[in-house]
Biopython code that builds the backbone (N, CA, C, O; Angstrom):
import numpy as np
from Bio.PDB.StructureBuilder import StructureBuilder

atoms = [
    (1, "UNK", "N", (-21.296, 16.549, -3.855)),
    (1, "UNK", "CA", (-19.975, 17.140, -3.751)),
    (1, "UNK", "C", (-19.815, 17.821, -2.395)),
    (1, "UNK", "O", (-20.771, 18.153, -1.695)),
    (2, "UNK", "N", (-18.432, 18.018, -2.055)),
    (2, "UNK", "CA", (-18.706, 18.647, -0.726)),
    (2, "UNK", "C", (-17.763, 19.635, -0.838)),
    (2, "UNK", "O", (-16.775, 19.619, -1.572)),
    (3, "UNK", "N", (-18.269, 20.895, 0.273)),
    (3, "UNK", "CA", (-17.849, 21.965, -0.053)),
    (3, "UNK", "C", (-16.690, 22.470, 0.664)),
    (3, "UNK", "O", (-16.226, 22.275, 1.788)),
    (4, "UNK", "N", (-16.174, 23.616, -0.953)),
    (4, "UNK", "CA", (-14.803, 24.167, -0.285)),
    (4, "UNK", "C", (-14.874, 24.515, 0.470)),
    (4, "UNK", "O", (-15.728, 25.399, 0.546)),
    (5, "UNK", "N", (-14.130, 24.208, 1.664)),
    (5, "UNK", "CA", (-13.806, 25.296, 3.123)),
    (5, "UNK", "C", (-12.448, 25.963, 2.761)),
    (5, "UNK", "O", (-11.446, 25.556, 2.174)),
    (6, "UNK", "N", (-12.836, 27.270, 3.396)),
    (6, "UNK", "CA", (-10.984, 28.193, 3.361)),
    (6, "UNK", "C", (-10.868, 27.418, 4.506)),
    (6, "UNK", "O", (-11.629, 26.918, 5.334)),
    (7, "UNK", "N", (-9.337, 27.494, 4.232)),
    (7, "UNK", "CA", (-8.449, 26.682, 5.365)),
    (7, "UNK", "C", (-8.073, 27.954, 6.422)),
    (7, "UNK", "O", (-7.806, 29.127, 6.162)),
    (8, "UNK", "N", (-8.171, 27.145, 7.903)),
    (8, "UNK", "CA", (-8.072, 28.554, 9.150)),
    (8, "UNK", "C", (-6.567, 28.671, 8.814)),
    (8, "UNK", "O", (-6.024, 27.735, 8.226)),
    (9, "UNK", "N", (-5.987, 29.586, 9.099)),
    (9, "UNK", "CA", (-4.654, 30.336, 9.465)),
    (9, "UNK", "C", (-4.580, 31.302, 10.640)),
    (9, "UNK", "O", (-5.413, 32.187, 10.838)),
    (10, "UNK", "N", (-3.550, 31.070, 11.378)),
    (10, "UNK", "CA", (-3.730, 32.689, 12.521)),
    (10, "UNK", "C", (-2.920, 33.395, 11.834)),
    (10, "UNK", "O", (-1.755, 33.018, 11.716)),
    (11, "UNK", "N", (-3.466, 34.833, 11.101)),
    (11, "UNK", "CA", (-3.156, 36.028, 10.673)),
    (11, "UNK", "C", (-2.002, 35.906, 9.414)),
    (11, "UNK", "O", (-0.997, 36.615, 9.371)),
    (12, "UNK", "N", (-2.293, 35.035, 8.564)),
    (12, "UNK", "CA", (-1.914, 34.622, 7.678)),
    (12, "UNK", "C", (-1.134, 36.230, 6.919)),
    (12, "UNK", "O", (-0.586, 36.164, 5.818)),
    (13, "UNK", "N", (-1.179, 37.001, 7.373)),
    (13, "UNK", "CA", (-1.122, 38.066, 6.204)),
    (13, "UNK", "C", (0.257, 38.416, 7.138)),
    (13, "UNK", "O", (0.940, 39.240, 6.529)),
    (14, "UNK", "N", (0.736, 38.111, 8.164)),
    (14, "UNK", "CA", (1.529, 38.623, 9.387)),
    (14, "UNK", "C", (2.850, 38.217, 8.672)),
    (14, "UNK", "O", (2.502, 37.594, 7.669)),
    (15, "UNK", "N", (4.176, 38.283, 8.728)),
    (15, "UNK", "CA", (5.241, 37.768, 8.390)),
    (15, "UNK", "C", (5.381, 36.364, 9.516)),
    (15, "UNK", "O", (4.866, 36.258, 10.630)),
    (16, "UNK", "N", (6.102, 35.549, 8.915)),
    (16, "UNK", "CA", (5.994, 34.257, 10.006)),
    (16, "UNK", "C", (7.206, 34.864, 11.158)),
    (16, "UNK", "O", (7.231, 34.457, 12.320)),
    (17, "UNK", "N", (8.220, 35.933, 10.600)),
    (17, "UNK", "CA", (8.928, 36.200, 12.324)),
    (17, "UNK", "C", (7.986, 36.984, 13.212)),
    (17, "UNK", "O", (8.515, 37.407, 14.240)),
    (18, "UNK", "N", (6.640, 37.285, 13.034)),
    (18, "UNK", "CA", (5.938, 38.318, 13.822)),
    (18, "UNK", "C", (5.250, 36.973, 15.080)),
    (18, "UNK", "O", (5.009, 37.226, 16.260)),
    (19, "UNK", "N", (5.007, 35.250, 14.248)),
    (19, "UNK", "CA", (4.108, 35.054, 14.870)),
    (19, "UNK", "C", (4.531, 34.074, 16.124)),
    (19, "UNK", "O", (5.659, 33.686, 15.822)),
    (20, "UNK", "N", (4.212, 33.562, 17.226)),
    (20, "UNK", "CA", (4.889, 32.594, 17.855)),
    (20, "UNK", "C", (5.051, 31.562, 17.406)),
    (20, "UNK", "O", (4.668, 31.114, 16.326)),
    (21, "UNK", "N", (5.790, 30.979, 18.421)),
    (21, "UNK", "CA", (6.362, 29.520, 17.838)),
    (21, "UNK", "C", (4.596, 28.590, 17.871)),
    (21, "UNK", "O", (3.893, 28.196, 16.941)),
    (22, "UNK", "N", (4.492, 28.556, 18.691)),
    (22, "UNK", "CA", (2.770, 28.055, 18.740)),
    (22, "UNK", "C", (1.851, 28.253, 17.423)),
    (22, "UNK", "O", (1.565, 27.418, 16.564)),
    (23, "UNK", "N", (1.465, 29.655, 17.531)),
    (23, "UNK", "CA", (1.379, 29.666, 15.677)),
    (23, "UNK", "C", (1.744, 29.113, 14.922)),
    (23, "UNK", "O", (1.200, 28.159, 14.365)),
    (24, "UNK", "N", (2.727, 29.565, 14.723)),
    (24, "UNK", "CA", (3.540, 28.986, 13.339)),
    (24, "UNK", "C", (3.193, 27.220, 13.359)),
    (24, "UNK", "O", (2.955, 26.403, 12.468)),
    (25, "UNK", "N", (3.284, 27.156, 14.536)),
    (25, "UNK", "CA", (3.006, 25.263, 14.443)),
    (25, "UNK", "C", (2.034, 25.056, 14.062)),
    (25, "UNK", "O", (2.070, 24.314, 13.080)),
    (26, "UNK", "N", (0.433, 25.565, 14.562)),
    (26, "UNK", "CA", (-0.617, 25.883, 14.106)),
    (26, "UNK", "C", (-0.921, 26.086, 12.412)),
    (26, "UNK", "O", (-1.821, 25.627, 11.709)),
    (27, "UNK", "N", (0.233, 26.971, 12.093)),
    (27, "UNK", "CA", (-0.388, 27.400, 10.529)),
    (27, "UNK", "C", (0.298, 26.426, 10.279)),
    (27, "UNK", "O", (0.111, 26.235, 9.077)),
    (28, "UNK", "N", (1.136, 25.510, 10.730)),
    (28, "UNK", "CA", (2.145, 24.371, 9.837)),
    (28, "UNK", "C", (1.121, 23.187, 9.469)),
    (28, "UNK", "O", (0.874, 22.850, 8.311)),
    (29, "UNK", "N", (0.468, 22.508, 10.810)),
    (29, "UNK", "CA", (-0.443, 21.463, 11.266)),
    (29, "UNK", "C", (-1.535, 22.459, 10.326)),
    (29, "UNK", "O", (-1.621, 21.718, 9.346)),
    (30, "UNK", "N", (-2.210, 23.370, 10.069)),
    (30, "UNK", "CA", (-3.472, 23.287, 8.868)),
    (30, "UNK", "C", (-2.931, 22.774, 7.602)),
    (30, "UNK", "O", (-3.388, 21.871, 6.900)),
    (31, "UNK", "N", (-1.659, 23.649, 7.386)),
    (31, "UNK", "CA", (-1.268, 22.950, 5.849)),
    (31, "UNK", "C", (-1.158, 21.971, 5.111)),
    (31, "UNK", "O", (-1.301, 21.725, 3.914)),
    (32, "UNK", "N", (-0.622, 20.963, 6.860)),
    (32, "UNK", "CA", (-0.721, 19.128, 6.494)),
    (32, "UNK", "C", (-2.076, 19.134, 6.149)),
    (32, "UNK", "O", (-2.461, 19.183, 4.981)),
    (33, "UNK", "N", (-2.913, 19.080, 7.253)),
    (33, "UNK", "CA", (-4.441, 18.623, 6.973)),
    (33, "UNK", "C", (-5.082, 19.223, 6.149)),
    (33, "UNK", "O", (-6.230, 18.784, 6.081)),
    (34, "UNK", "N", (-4.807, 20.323, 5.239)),
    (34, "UNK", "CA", (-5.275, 20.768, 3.714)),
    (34, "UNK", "C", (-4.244, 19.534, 3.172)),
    (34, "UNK", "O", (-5.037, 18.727, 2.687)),
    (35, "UNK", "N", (-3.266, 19.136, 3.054)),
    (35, "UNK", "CA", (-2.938, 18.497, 2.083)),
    (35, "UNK", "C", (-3.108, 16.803, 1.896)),
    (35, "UNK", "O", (-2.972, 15.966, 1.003)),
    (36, "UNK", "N", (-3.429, 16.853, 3.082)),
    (36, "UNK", "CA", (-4.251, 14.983, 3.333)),
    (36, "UNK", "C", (-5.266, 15.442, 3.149)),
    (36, "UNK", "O", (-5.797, 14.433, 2.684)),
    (37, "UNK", "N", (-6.342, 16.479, 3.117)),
    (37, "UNK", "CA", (-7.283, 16.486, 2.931)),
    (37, "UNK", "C", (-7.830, 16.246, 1.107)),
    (37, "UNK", "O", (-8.812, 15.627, 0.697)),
    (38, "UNK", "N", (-6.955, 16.863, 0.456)),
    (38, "UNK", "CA", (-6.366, 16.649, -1.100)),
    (38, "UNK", "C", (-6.468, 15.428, -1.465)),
    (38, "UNK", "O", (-7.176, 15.016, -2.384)),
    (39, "UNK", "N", (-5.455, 14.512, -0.455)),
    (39, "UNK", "CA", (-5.135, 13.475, -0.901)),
    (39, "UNK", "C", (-6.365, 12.480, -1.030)),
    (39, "UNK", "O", (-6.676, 11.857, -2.045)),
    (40, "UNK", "N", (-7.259, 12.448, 0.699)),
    (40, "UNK", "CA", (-8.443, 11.886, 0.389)),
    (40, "UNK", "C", (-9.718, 11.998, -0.446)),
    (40, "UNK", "O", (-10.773, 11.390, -0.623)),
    (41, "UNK", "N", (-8.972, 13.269, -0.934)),
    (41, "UNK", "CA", (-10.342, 13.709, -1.867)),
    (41, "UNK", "C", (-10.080, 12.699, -3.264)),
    (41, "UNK", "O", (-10.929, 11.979, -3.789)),
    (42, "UNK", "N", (-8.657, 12.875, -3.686)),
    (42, "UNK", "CA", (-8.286, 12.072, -4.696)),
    (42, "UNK", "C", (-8.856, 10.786, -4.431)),
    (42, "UNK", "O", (-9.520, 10.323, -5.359)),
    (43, "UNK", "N", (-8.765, 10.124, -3.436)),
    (43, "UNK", "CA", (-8.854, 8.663, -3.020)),
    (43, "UNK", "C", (-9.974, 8.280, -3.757)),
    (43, "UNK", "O", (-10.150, 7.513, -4.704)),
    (44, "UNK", "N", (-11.190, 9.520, -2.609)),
    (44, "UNK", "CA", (-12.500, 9.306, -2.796)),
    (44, "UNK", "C", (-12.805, 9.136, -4.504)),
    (44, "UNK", "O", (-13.698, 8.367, -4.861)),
    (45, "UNK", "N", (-12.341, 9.582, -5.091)),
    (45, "UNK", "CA", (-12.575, 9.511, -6.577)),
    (45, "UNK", "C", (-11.851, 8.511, -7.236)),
    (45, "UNK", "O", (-12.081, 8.122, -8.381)),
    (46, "UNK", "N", (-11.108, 8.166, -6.606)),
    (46, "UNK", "CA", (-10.370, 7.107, -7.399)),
    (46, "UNK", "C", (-10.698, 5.099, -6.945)),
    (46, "UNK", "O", (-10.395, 4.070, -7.550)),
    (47, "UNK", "N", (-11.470, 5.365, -5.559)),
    (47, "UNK", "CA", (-11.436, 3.939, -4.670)),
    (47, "UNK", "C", (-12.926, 3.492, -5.503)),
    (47, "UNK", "O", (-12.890, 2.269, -5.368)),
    (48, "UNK", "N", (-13.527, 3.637, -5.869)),
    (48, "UNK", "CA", (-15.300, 3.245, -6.634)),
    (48, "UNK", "C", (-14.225, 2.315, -8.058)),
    (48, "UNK", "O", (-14.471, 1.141, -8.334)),
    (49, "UNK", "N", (-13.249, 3.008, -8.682)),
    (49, "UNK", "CA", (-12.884, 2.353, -9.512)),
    (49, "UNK", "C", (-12.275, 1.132, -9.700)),
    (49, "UNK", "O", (-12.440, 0.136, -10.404)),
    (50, "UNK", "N", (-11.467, 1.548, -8.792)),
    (50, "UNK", "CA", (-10.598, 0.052, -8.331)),
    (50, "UNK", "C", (-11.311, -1.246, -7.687)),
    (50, "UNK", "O", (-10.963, -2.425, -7.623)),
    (51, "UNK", "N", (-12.458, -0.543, -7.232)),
    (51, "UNK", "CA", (-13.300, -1.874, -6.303)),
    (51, "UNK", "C", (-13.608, -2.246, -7.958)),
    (51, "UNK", "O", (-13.301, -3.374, -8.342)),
    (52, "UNK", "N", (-14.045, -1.550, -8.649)),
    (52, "UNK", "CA", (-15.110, -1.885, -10.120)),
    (52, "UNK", "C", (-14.209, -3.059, -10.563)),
    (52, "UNK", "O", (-14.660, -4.184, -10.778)),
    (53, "UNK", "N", (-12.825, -2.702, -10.694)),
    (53, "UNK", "CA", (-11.837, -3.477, -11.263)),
    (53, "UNK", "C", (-11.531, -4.411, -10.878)),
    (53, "UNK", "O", (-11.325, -5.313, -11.691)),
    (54, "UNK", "N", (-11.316, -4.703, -9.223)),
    (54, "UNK", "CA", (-11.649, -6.174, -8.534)),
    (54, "UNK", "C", (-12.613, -6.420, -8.847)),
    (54, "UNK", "O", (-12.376, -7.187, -9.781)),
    (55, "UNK", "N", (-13.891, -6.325, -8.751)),
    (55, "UNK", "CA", (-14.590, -7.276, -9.196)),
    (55, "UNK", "C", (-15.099, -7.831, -10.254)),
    (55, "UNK", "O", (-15.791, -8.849, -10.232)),
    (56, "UNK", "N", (-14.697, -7.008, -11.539)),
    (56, "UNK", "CA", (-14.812, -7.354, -12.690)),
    (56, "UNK", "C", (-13.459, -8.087, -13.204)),
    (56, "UNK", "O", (-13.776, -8.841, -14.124)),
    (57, "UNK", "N", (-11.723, -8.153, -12.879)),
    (57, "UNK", "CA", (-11.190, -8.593, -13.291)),
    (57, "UNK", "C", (-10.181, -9.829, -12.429)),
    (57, "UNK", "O", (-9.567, -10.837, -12.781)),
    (58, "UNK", "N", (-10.459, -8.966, -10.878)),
    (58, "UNK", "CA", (-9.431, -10.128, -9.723)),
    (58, "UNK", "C", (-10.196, -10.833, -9.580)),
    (58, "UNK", "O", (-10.024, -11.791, -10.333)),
    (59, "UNK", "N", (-11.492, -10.976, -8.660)),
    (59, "UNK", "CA", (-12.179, -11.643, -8.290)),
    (59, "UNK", "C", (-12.627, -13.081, -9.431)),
    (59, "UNK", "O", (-13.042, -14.116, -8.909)),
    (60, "UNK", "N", (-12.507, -13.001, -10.758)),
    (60, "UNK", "CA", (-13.053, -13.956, -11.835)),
    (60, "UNK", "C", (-11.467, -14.912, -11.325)),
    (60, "UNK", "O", (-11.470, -16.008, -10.764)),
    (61, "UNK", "N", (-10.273, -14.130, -11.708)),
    (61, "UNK", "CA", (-9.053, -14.713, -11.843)),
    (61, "UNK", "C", (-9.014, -15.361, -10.491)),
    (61, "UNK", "O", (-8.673, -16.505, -10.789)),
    (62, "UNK", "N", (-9.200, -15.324, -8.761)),
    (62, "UNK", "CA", (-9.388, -15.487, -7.703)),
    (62, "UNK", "C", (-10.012, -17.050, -7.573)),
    (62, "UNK", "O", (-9.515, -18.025, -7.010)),
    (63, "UNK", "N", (-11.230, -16.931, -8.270)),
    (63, "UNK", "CA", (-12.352, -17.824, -8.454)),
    (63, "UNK", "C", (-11.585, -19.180, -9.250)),
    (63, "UNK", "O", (-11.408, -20.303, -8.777)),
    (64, "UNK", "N", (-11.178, -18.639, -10.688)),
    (64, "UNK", "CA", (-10.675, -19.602, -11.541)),
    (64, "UNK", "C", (-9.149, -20.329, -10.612)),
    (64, "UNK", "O", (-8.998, -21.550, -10.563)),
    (65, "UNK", "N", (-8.381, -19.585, -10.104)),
    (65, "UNK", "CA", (-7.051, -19.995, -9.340)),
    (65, "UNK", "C", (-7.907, -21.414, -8.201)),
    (65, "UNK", "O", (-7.820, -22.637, -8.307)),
    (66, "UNK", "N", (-8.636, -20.609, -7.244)),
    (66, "UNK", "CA", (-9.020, -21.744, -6.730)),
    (66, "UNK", "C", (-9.986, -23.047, -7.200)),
    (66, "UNK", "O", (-9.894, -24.090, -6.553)),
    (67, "UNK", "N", (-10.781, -22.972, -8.179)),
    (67, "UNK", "CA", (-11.339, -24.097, -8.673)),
    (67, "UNK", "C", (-10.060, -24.907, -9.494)),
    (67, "UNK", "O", (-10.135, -26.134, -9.560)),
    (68, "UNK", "N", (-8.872, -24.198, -10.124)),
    (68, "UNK", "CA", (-7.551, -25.335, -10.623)),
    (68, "UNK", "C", (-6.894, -25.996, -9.421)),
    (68, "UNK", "O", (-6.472, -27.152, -9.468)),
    (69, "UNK", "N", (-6.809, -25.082, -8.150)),
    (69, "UNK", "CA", (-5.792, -25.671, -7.003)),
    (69, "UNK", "C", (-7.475, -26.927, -6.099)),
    (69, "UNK", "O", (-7.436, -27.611, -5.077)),
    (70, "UNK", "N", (-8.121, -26.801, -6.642)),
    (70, "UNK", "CA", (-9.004, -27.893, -5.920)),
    (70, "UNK", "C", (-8.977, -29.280, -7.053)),
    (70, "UNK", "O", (-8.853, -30.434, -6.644)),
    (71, "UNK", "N", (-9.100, -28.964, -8.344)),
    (71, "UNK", "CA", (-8.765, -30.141, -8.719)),
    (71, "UNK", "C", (-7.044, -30.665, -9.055)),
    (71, "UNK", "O", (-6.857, -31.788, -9.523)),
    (72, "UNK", "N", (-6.191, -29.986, -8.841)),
    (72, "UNK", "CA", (-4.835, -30.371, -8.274)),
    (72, "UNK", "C", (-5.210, -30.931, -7.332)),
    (72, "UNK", "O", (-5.671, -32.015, -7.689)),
    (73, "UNK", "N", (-5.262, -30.823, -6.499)),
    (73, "UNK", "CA", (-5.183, -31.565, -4.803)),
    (73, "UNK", "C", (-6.263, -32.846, -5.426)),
    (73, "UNK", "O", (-5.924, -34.023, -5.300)),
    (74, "UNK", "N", (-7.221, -32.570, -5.916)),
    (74, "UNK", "CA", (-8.125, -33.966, -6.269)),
    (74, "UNK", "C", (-7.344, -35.172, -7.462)),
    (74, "UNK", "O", (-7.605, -36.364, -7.621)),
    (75, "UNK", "N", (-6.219, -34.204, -8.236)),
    (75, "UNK", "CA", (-5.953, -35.051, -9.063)),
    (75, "UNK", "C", (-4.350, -35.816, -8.189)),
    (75, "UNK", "O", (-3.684, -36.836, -8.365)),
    (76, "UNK", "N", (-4.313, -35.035, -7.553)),
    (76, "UNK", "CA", (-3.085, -35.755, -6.115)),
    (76, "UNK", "C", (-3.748, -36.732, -5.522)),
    (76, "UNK", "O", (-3.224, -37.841, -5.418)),
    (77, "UNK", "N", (-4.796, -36.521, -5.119)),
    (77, "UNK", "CA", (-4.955, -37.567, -4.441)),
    (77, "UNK", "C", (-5.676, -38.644, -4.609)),
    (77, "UNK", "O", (-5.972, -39.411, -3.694)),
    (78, "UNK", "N", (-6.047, -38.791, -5.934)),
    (78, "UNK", "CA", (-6.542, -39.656, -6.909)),
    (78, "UNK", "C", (-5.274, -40.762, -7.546)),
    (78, "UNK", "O", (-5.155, -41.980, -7.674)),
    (79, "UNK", "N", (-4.279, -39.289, -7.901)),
    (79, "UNK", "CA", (-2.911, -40.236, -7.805)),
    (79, "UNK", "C", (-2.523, -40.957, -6.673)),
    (79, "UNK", "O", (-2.199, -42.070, -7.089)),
    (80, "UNK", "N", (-2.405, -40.915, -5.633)),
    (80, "UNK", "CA", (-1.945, -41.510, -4.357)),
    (80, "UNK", "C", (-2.700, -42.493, -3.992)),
    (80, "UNK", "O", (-2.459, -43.102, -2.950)),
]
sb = StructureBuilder()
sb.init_structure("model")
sb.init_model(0)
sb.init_chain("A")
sb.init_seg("    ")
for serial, (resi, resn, name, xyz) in enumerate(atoms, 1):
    if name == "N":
        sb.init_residue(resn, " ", resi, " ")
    sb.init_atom(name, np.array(xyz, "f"), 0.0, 1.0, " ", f" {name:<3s}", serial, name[0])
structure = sb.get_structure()
């Protein structure tokens, strides 16, 4: 698991008219990257599954699609 970090802020406790415009951009730009940081965390927990699921349920269906479209084309050109 990896660990919580507090997220930086400049003087978070300040009212936002005290701080500059620079700041404020600053505390804006951490908030995104706490909240993509969220998002990839979700990912991370969620992407192991979905591979599980391709390969236990697309990949068979993948396999079977192309062994029918090879004997189509063989039964085409058997016809012809």
């Amino acid at each position: 698991m990896t660990k919580k970090l507090k997220p930086v802020a400049i003087a978070p406790e300040l009212e936002n008219n005290e701080l500059s415009k620079a700041q404020k951009t600053f505390n804006q730009l951490i908030k995104q990257i706490e909240k993509r940081r969220a998002t990839l965390m979700e990912w991370e927990v969620v992407a192991p599954r979905v591979q599980q699921r391709v390969i236990e349920e697309l990949l068979p269906l993948a396999n079977t699609l192309d062994n029918k479209l090879t004997k189509f084309v063989q039964a085409l050109d058997h016809a012809h």
